[in-house]
N, C-alpha and C positions, 0 to 999 in steps of 0.2 A: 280071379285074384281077390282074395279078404281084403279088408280095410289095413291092415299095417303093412302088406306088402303093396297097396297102393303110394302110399305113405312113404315107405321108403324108395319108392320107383322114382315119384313125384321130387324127394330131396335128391336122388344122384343124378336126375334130369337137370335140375338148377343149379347141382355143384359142377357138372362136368359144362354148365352156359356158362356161369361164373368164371370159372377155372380159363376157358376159351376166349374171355373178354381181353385176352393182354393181346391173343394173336389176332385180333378184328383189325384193321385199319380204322384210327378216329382222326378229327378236327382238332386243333390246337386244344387244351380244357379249359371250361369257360369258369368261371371264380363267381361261387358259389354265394347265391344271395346271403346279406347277413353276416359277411364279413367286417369287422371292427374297424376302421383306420384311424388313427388319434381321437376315438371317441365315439365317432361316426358313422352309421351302419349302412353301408353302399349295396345297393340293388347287384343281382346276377347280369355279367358283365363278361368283353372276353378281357382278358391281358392287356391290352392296348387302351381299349375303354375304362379299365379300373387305374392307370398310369395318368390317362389324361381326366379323369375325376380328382385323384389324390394330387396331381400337380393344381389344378382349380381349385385344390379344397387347403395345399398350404400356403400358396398366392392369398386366401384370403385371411390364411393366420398371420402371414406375414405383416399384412395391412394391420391387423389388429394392434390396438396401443400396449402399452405395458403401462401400467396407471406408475409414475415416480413420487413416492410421497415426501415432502419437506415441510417437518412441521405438522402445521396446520394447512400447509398448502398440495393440492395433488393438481398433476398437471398429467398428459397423456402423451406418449412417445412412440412409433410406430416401431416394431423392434426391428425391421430391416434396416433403420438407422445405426443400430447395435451393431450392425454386420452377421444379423443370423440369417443362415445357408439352410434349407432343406432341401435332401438327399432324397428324393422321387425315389430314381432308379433303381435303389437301394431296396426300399421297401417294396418295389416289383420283382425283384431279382429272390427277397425273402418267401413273397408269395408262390414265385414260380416253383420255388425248389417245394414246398412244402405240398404244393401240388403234383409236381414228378414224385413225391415218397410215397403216395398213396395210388399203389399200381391196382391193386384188384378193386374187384367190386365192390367188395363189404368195407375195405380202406374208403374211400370215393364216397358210397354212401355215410360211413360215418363222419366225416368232413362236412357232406353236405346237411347233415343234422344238427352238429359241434357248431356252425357257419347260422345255420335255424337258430338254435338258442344263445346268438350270441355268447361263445366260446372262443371266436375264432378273432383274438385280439392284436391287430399291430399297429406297431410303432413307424411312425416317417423319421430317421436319424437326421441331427441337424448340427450343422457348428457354426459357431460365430466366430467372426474377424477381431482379435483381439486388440488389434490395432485400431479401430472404427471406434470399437467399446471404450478406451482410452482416449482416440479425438472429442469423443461426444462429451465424456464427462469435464474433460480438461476444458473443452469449451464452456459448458455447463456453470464450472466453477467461477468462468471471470465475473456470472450473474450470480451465484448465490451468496460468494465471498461478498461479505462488508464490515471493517473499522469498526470494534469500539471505539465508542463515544463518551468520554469520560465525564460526570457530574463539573459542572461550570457554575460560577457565580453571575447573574445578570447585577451589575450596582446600579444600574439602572433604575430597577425594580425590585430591588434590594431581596431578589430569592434567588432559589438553587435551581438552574435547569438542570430536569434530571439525567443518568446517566443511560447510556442505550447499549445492551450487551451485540454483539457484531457475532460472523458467526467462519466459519472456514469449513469448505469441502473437502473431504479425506478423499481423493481420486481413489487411489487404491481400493480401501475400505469398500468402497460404493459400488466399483466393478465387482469386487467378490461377493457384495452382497446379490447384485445384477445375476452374474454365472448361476449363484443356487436358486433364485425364483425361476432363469428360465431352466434350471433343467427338473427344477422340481414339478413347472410347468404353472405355474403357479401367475398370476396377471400384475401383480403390483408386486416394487422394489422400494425399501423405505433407505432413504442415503441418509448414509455416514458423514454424520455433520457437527464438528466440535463444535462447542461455543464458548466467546471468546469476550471473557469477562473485563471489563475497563479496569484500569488500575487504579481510579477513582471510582465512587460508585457514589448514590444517593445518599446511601446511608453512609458512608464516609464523613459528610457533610452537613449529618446531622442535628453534629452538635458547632454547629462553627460560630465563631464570635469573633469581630473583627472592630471591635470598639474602639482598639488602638492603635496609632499611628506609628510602627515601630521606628521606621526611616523616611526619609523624601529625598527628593531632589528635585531641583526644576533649571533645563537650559532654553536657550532664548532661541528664536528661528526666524526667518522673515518669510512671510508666506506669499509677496507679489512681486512683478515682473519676470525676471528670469529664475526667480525662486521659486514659483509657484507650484514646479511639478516637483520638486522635492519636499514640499509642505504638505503634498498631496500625498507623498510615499511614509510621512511623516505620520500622519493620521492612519493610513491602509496598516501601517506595522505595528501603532498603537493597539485598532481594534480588534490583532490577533492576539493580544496578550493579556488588554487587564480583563480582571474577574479570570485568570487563573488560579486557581487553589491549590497551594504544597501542601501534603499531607507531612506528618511528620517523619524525618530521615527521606524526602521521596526529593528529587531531585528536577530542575526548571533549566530544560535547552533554549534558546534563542531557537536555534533553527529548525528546532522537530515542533516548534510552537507558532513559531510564524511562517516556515513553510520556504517552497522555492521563491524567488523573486523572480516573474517577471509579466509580462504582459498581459499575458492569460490570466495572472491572477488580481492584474489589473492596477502593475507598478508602472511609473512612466522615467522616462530618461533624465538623470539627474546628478550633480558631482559627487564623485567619491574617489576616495585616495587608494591608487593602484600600484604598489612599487615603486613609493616614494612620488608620486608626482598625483596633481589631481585632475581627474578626466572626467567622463560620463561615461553612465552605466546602467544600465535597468536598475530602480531600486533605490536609486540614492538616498540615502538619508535613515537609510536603516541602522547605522554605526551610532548615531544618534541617540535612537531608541535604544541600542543596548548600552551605550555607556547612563544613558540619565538612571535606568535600570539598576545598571552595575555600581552607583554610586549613591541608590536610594537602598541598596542590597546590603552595601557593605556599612553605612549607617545603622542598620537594623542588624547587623551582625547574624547576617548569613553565611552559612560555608562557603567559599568561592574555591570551585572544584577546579575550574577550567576558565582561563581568561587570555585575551594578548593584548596588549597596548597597539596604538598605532603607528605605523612608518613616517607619520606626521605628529607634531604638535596640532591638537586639535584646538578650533577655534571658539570652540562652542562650549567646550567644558576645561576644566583646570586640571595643568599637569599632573598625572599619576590615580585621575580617576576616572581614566575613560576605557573603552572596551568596545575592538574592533570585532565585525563578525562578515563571514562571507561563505555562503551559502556554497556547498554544504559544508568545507572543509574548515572553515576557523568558526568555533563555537562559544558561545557563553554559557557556562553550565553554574548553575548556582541550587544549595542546595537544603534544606529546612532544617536546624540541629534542635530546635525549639518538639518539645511531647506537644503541642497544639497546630491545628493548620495555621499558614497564613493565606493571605491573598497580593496578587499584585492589583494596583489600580494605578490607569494611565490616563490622562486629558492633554491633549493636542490644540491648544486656543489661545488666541487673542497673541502670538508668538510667543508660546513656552509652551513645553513640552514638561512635565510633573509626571513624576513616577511615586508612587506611596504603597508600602510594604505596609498590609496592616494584620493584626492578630489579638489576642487577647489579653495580652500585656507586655511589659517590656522587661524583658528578663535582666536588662543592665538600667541600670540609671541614667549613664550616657555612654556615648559612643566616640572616639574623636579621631581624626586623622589628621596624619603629620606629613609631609612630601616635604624632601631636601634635595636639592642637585648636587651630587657629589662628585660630578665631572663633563667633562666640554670636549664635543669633536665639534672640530670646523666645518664647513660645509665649502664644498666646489660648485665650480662657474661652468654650464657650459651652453655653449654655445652653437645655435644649430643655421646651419644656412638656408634663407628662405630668397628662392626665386621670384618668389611674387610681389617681392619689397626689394625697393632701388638700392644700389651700394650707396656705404655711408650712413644708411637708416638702420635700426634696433628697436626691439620691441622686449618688454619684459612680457615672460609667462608666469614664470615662477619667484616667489623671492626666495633666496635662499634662508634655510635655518638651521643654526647647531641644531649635531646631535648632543643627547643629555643622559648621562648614567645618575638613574633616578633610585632614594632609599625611601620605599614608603614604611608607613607603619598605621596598626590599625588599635587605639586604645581603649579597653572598655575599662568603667569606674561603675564602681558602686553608690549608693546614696552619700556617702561622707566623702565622693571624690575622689577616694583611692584608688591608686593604677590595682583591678584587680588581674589582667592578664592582657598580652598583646600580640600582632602579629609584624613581622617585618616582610617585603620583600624586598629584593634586587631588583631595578626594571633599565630597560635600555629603548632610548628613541633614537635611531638613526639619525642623520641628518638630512634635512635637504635640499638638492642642490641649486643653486640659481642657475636659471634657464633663460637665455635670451637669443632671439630669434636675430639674426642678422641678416642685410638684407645684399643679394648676389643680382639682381638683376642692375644690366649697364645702364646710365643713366640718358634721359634722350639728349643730353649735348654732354659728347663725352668731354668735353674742353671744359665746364664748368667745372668748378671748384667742389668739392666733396665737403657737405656739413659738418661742423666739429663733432666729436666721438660723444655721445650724453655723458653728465656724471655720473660718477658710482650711483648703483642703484642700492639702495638701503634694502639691508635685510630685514628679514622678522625679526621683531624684538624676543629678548628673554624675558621666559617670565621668570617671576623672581624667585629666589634662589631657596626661601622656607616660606613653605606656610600650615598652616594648624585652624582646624574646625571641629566644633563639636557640635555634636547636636543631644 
């Protein structure tokens, strides 16, 4: 036989082996060294062994963090926290078929060459628990969220602390951004993070001048015995307020300035007028601070947006210039009409309480106010039985006082005194009622004679009936 029909003997020898390799009996096929798994090039293996490799090898992607960047700050998260799922069987199930499609010989060998030169690339599919993704960040958030902090005046040390921008987590935002690093595969996630600029800022305060004392006011307090913890709540409410700075048209809450009252924030138990009667309350003496406020405010001829008088005639300031407040729902809002800041400044000492609106001039000459009583309700008696107190005995709680339908007005003047414009309002104080305990308990010798009835107990006096200040 010559050389080409050896040749050709030699190839239909190999075609008809080849050809006869489907009908051999074989062993499960074994996965061909040099196969790819997420990056990964795994040694020749059978099916079973390349399942319990890739399950080992995404247990330790799992572990791996995903760097979260905020800012300037990067912190590391493991993404199994995310709730990402890797589908093993999946990726065996991919291999298997791709190994059943390669029935002949010359198929099988090219696999096992394609698998050699790294050709042979899969993927492990994975999903995350979107719900996980969600708890994590929503948690996330109660730490990243923080308050602007808006430029403040120290009078203290007569400078500006400066203002601090605060910042808000986009939950949302941050999961979407989360979903495309992981499927882009990618290791760090940078969060969607607004930031949340103060409505004061440094440079707000740049130019401030505060040379002038637009309004005052000052009421009187007693700060020992059973007063002391209201002279303590006195001081606690001052130091949330002064070196406040209104910016021009920007507007001054009592209670988004000084906050909740109570214990935590380190008020103590003290009187205050609840529905016409006076009791104790966390906080007492906060009505105080806003009316001395309200009445060094309305001197200085600030807007007065939002106010209410009291259910009482107060004792501390004069009728028609005080201002109740009660956290959260009655507020005092008062508001800057002047093109320059002001500031408030407050001192808590020696028994008075001094409020001073100050700013860089005084846009009126003077300021004056008028209060008229232009009517009388009577006040009722009543009377509560106390068992604890013998028959025949009484005790005053309350005195009683008219109510008063009060006309205020508010006048400003120019340099030669002239009414240049003024404001009125209507106002109305309740009455209240006289309150006397009586006493129900029987006496120990019921034979004795029952003590005579006390006399009328005297009301609160009126105050009188006009009065007019300027300042």
């Amino acid at each position: 036989m010559n050389a080409p029909g050896i040749i050709l003997y030699i190839f239909m020898v190999a075609s008809v082996a080849a050809s006869s390799w489907n009908w051999i009996p074989r062993t499960p096929p074994m996965v061909p060294a040099g196969v790819i798994v997420d990056g990964r090039a795994l040694p020749a293996c059978s099916l079973d062994e390349f399942e319990a490799r890739v399950a080992e090898q995404t247990r330790a992607n799992a572990a791996k963090p995903l760097t979260v960047v905020l800012g300037s700050e990067r912190f590391d998260v493991p993404v199994k926290k995310l709730g990402l799922r890797f589908n093993v069987p999946a990726v065996r199930r991919e291999l298997q078929a791709l190994l059943a499609s390669r029935t002949g010989f010359w198929e099988r060998l090219a696999l096992r060459r394609a698998a050699r030169d790294g050709r042979v690339l899969l993927f492990t599919p994975f999903s995350y628990d979107r719900s996980a993704m969600e708890a994590f960040f929503t948690t996330l958030k109660q730490t990243v969220d923080r308050p602007a902090v808006p430029a403040r005046l120290d009078l203290l040390k007569k400078q500006v602390v400066p203002s601090v921008n605060g910042r808000l987590l986009d939950v949302a935002a941050s999961i979407a951004a989360a979903e495309r690093a992981i499927l882009a595969g990618r290791d760090e996630v940078r969060l969607a993070v607004e930031t949340l600029v103060p409505n004061q800022t440094t440079e707000d305060l740049a130019a401030l001048s505060l040379s002038t004392v637009l309004g005052w006011y000052e009421t009187s307090f007693v700060d020992y015995g059973k007063f002391a913890y209201r002279a303590h709540n006195l001081k606690m409410g001052a130091s949330k307020v002064t070196g406040i700075v209104l910016l021009p048209n920007r507007d001054f809450s009592f209670n988004l300035v000084v906050g909740p009252r109570t214990t935590k924030e380190g008020y103590r138990m003290a009187p205050v007028i609840s529905l016409g009667e006076l009791v104790d309350d966390i906080g007492g003496g906060m009505c105080q601070i806003a009316s001395t406020i309200f009445a060094a405010a309305f001197f200085a001829g600030l807007d007065i947006i939002d106010f209410k008088v009291h259910t009482q005639v107060s004792h501390y300031i004069d009728l028609g210039l005080d201002a109740t407040v009660v956290y959260p729902g009655v507020d005092l809002i008062l508001r800057n009409p002047y093109p320059f800041p002001i500031a408030i400044r407050m001192d808590v000492s020696r028994g008075r309480v001094r409020a001073e609106i100050l700013g860089r001039e005084k846009p009126y000459a003077k300021i004056g106010f008028e209060r008229k009583i232009v009517g009388e309700v009577p006040f009722a008696t009543n009377m509560r039985p106390d068992d604890q107190m013998t028959q025949g005995t009484y005790k005053l709680d309350q005195r009683g006082q008219k109510g008063y339908h009060v006309r205020r007005r508010r006048i400003f003047f120019d340099e030669q005194g002239v009414e240049v414009k003024s404001e009125t309002w209507s106002l109305y104080y309740p009455p209240a009622a006289m309150i006397i305990r009586e006493g129900t308990k029987p006496p120990p010798d019921p034979t004795a004679p029952l003590p005579p009835p006390p006399e009328p107990y005297t009301p609160a006096g009126d105050p009188t009936e006009f009065r007019r200040e300027i300042q």
